[in-house]
C-alpha positions as CSV (number, residue, x, y, z in Angstrom):
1,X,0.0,0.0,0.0
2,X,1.3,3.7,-1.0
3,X,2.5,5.3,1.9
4,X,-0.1,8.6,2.2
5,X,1.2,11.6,0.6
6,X,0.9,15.5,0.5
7,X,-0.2,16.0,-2.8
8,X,-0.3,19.7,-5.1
9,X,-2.2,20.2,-8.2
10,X,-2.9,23.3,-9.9
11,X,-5.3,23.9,-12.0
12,X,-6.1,26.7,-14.8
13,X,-9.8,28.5,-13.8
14,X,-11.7,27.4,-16.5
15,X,-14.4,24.1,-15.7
16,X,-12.7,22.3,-18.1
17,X,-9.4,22.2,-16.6
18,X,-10.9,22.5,-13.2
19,X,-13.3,19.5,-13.3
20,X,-10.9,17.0,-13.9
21,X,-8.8,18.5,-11.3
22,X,-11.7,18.1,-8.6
23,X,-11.9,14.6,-10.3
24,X,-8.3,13.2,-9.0
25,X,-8.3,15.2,-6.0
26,X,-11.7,13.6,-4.6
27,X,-9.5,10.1,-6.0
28,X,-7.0,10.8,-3.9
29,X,-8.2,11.9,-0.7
30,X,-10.2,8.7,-0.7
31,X,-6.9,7.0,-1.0
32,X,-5.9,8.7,2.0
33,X,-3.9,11.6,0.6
34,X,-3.5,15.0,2.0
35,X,-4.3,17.0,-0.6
36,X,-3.8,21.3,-2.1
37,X,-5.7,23.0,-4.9
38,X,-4.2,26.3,-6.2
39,X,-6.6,27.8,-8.5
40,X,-9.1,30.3,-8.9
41,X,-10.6,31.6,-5.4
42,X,-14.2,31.3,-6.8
43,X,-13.6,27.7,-6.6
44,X,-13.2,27.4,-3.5
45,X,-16.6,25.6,-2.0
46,X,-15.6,23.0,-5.0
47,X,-12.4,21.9,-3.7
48,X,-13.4,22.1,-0.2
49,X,-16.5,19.1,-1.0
50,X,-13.9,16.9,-2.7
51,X,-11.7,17.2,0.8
52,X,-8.8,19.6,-0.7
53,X,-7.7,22.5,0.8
54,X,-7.6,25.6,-1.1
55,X,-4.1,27.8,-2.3
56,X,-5.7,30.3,-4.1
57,X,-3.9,31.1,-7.0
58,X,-2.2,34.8,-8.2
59,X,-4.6,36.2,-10.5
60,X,-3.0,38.9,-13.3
61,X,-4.5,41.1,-16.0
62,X,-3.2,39.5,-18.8
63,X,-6.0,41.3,-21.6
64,X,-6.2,44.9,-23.1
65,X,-8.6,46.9,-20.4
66,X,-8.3,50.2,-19.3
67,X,-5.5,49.4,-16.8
68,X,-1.9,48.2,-18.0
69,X,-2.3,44.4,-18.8
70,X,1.0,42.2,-18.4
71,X,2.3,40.0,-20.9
72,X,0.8,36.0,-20.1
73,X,5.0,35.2,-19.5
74,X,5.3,38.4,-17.3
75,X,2.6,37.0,-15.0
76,X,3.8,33.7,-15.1
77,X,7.0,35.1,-13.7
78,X,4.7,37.1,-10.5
79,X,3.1,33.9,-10.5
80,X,6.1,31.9,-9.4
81,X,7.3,34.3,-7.3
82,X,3.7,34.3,-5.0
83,X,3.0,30.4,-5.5
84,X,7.0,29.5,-4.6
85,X,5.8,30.0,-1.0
86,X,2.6,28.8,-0.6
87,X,3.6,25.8,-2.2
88,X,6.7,25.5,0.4
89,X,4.2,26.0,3.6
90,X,1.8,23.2,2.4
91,X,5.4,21.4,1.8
92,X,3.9,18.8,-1.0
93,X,5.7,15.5,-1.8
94,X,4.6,15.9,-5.3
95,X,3.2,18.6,-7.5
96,X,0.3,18.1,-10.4
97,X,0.1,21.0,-12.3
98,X,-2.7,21.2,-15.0
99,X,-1.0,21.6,-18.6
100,X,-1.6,25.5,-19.0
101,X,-1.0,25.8,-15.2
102,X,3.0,26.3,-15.2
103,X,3.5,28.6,-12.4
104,X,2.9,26.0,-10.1
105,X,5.0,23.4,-11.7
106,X,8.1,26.1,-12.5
107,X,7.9,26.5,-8.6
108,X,7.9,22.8,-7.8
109,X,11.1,22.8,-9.6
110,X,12.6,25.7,-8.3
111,X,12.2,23.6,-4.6
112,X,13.3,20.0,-6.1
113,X,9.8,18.6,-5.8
114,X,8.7,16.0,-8.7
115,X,6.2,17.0,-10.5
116,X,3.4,15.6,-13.1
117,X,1.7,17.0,-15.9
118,X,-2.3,16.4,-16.2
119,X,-3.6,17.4,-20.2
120,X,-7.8,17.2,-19.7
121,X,-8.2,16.7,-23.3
122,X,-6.4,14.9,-26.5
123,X,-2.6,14.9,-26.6
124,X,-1.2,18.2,-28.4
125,X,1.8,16.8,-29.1
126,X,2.3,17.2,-32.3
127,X,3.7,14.4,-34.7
128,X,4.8,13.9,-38.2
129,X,2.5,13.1,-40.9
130,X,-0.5,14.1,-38.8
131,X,-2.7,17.3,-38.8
132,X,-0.7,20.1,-36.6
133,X,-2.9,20.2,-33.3
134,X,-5.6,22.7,-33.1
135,X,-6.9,23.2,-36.6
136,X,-9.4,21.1,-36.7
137,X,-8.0,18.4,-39.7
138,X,-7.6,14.5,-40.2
139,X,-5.0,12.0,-40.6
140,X,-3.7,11.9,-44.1
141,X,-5.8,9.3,-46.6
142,X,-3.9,10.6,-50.0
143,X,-0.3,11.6,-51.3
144,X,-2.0,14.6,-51.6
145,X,-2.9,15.0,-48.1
146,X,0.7,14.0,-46.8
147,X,1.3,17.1,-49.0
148,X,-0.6,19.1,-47.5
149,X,0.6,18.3,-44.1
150,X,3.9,18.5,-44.5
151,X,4.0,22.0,-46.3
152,X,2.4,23.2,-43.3
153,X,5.2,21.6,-40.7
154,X,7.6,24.5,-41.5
155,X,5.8,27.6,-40.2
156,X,4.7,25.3,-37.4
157,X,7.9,24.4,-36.5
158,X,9.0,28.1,-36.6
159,X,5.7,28.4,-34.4
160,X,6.7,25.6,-31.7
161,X,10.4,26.8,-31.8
162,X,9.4,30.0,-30.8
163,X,7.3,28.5,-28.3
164,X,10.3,26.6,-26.6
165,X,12.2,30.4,-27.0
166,X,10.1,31.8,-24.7
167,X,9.6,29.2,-22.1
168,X,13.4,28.7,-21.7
169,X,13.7,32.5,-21.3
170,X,10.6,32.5,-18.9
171,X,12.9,29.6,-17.1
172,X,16.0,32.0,-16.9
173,X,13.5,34.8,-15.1
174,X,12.7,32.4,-12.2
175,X,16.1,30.9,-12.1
176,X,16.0,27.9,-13.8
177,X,18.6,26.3,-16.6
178,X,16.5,26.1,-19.8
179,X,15.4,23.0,-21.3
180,X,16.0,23.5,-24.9
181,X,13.3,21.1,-26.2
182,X,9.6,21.6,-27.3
183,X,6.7,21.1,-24.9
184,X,9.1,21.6,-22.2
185,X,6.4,22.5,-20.0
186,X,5.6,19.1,-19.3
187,X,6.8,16.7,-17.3
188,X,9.3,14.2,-17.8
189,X,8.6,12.2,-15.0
190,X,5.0,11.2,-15.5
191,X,2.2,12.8,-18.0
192,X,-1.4,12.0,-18.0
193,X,-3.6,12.1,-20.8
194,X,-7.5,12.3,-19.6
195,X,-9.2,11.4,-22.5
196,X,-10.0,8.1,-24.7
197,X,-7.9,6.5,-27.0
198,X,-10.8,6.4,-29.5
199,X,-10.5,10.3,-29.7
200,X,-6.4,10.1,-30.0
201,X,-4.7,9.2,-33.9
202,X,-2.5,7.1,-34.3
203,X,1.6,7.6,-32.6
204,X,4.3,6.4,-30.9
205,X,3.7,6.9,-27.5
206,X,6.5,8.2,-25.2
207,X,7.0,5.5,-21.7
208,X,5.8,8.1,-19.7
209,X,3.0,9.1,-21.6
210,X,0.0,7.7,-20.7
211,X,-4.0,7.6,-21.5
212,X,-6.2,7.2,-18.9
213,X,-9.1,7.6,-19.7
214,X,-11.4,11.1,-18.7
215,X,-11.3,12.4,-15.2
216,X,-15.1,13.5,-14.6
217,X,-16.5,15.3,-12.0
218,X,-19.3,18.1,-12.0
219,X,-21.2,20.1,-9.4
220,X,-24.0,18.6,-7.9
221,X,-27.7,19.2,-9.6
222,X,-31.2,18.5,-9.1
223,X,-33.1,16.2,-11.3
224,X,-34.8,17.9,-14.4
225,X,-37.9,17.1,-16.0
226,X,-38.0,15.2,-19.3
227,X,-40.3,15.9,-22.0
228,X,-42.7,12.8,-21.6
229,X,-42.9,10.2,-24.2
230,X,-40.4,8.0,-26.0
231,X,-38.9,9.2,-28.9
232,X,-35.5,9.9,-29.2
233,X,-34.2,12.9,-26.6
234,X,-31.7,14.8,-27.9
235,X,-29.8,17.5,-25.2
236,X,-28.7,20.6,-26.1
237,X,-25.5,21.1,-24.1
238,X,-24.1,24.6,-25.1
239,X,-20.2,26.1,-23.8
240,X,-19.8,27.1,-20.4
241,X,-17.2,29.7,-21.8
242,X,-18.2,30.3,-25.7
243,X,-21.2,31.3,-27.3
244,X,-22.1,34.5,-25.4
245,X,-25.2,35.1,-27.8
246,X,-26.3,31.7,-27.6
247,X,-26.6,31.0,-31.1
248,X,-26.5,27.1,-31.1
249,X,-29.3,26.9,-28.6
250,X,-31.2,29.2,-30.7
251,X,-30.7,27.3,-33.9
252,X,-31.2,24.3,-31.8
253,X,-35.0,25.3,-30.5
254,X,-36.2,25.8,-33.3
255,X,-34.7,23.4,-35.5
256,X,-35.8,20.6,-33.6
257,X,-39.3,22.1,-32.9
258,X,-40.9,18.2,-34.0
259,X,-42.3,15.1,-33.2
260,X,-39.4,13.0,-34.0
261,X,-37.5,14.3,-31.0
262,X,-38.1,15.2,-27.5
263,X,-35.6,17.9,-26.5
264,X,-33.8,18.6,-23.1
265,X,-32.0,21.8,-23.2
266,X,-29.8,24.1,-20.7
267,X,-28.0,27.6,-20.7
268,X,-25.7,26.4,-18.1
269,X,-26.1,29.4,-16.2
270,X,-24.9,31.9,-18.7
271,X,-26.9,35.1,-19.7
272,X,-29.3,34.6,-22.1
273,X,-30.9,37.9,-23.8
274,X,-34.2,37.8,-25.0
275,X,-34.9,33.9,-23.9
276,X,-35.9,32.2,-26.8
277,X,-39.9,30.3,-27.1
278,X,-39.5,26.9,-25.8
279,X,-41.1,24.4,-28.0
280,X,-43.8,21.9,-26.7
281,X,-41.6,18.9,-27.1
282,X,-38.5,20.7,-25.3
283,X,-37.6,21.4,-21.6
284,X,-35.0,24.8,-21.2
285,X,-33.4,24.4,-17.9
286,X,-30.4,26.2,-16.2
287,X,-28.5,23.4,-15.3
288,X,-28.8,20.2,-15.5
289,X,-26.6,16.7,-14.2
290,X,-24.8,15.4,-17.6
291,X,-23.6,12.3,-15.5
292,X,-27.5,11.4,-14.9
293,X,-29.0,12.9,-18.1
294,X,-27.0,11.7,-21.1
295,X,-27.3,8.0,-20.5
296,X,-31.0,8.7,-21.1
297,X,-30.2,10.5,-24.8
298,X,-29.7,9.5,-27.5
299,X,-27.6,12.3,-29.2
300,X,-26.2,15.1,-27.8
301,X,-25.4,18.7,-29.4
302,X,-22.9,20.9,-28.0
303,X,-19.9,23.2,-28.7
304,X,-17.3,20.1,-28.6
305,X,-15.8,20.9,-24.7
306,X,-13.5,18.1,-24.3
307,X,-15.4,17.2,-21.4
308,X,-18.8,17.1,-22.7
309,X,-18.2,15.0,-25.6
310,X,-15.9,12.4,-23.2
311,X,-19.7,12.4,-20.9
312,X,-21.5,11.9,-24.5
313,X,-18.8,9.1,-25.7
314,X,-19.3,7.5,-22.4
315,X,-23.0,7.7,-21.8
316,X,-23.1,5.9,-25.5
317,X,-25.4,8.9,-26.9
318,X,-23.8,10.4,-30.6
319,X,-21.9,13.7,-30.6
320,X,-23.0,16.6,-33.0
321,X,-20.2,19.2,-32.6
322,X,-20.8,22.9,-33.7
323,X,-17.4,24.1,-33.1
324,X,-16.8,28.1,-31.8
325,X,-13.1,28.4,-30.4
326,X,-10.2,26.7,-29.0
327,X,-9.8,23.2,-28.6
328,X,-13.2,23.0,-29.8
329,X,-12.1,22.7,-33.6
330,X,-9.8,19.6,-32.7
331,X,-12.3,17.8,-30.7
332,X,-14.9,18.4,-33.5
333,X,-12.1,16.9,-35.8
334,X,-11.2,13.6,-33.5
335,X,-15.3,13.0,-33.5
336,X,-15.4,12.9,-37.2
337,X,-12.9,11.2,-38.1
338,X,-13.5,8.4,-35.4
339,X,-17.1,8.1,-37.1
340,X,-17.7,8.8,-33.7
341,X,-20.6,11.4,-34.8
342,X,-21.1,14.7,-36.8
343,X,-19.2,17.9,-36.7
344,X,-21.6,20.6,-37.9
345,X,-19.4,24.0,-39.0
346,X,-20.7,27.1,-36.9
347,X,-20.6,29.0,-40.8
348,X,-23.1,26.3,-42.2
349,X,-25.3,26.4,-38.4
350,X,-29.1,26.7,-39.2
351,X,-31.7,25.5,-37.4
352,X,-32.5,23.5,-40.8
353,X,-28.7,22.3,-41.0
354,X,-28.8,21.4,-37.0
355,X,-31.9,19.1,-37.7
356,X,-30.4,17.5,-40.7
357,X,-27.2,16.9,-38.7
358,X,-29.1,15.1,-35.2
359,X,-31.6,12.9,-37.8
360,X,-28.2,11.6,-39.4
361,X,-26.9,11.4,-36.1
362,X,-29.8,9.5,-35.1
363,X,-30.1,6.9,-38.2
364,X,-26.6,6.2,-39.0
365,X,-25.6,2.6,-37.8
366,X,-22.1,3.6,-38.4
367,X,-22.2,6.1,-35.6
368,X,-24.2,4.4,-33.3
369,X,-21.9,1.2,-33.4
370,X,-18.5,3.3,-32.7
371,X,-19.8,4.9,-30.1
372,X,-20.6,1.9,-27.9
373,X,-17.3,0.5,-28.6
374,X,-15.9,3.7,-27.1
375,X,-18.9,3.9,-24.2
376,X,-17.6,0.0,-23.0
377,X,-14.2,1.2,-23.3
378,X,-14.7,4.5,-21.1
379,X,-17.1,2.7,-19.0
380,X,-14.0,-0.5,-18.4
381,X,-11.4,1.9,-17.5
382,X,-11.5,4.2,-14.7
383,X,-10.2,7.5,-15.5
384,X,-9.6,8.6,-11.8
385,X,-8.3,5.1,-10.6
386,X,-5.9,5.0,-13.5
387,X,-4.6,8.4,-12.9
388,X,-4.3,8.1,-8.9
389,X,-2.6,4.7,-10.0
390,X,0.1,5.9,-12.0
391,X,0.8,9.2,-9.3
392,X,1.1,6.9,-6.6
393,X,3.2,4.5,-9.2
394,X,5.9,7.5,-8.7
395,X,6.7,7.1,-4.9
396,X,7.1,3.6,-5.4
């Protein structure tokens, strides 16, 4: 049995990257670990019900307002600098820092603590004759696909080797030798993957790479009601972070104003302007349980969060993806191409296109069988057990 630890992770503020934080932090103080959150303050009655303590975490203008923003490297630097000693009071035997969260983890270094790195979404690691991360594209079928790919690998590379520039100069600020390699940010003791293999392409893995399937958590929720009957239900699951106007939902409403479908759909607590008519065969709710509702659906249309389409893959309903922003584009991508389900561009969104996406969705035997290979897989493979495995793996 692992001997219990004092146990770090920091986490970026956004739910996406806080979530599966929350996840292997309620993993391991079940295991018996004492265990530190730095992130956000507003997150605070979150870590505190999983049995973490709170560090909150230095929080920095970093975008044009009317006051002088710093530079994101500048406030990585003041970052260090105010998490170095918090960090040395809780006095952690390890440090898990969340992949965009590398104040914590250039600290961790600076004190000769290990350290892990914990990426909530597909690997964006970059390899050759595949799509560059983050643009949305598939694995090459053609000669002139490899084209394609590979005319694009030099302004990445200048893009990447810029990257590593500015990291090993960041590393220089706070007093550390640089590192001289891409992705040095991560660790090279131990980094976890939280997603499924049926969303990665196919690579070499490094050793201490490793997929562990997703890290879930989410805040508790009361039970919603259900439009009554039995024909398909379909949820409409928009960002927590994107879509300030609302436009899928919109589309969404009124595109699937029918009796083919009954409709569950939420806001997730975001503004919504002039609240569109709910239909007769559609329930609008703030919030809703994902873990409880999506095993009851049968598709599921969102904005392609990493997390919400890992709870769609699992729950064995089919993904329709309108991408927005961000990572969005490449989860969109790893859906299609894994006939895993439909990625719907937000150019061609319509509440006429978003209908014709969910019926295909909802007759294609194609989709339907992927998806419960990857819903057994997610459901045989325990994302937070796998993950508290390996960290414990590195006292042994």
């Amino acid at each position: 049995m692992t001997t219990r630890k004092r146990i770090l992770l920091g986490a970026f503020g956004d739910p996406g990257h806080v979530f599966p934080i929350l996840a292997l932090s309620e993993e391991l103080v079940s295991r018996g670990h004492t265990v530190a959150i730095e992130t956000a303050r507003h997150w605070q009655a979150s870590v505190e019900s999983v049995g973490a303590e709170l560090i909150a975490a230095p929080e920095f203008q970093v975008f044009p307002t009317d006051a002088k923003p710093l530079q994101p490297y500048q406030a990585v630097v003041k970052a260090v600098n105010e998490s170095r000693p918090r960090i040395e009071e809780f006095s952690p035997d390890l440090v898990v820092h969340d992949v965009l969260t590398i104040a914590p983890a250039l600290a961790a270094e600076l004190i000769d603590i290990p350290r892990v790195t914990i990426i909530p979404h597909v690997y964006p690691v970059n390899t050759p004759g595949s799509p560059p991360y983050g643009i949305g594209g598939h694995p090459p079928r053609s000669a002139l696909g490899r084209l394609l790919w590979k005319s694009l690998s030099r302004p990445i590379s200048r893009g990447l080797s810029l990257g590593q520039r500015q990291y090993d100069e960041l590393r220089k600020q706070v007093g550390l030798e640089p590192r001289g390699e891409l992705y040095g940010s991560h660790s090279d003791l131990l980094v976890i993957v939280a997603t499924l293999p049926q969303l990665e392409y196919p690579r070499i893995w490094p050793d201490h790479v490793h997929v562990t399937g997703p890290l879930f958590w989410e805040p508790e929720a009361a039970d919603v009601p259900l439009p009554a009957g039995d024909r398909p239900l379909v949820m409409i699951a928009p960002s927590t972070a994107q879509d300030p106007k609302h436009q899928m939902l919109r589309a969404a409403l009124e595109g699937l104003e029918s009796d083919q479908f009954r409709v569950i759909a939420t806001w997730n607590r975001r503004p919504i302007d002039n609240p569109p008519v709910t239909p007769a065969n559609t329930e609008l709710v703030e919030w809703l349980s994902y873990s409880r509702t999506m095993p009851k659906c049968a598709a599921v249309v969102s904005n392609g969060g990493h997390g919400t389409i890992a709870r769609t893959l699992q729950a064995g309903a089919v993904p329709v993806v309108v991408p927005i922003a961000g990572d969005q584009f490449e989860n969109a991508a790893r859906v299609e191409a894994g006939d895993l389900g439909i990625r719907l561009p937000t150019s061609l969104l319509s509440p006429k296109t978003l209908r014709l996406a969910v019926e295909r969705a909802l007759s294609s035997d194609r989709f339907s069988s992927s998806v419960a290979d990857s819903a057994e897989w997610c459901n045989a493979h325990d994302g937070r057990a796998n993950a508290a495995d390996l960290i414990e793996s590195t006292f042994a």
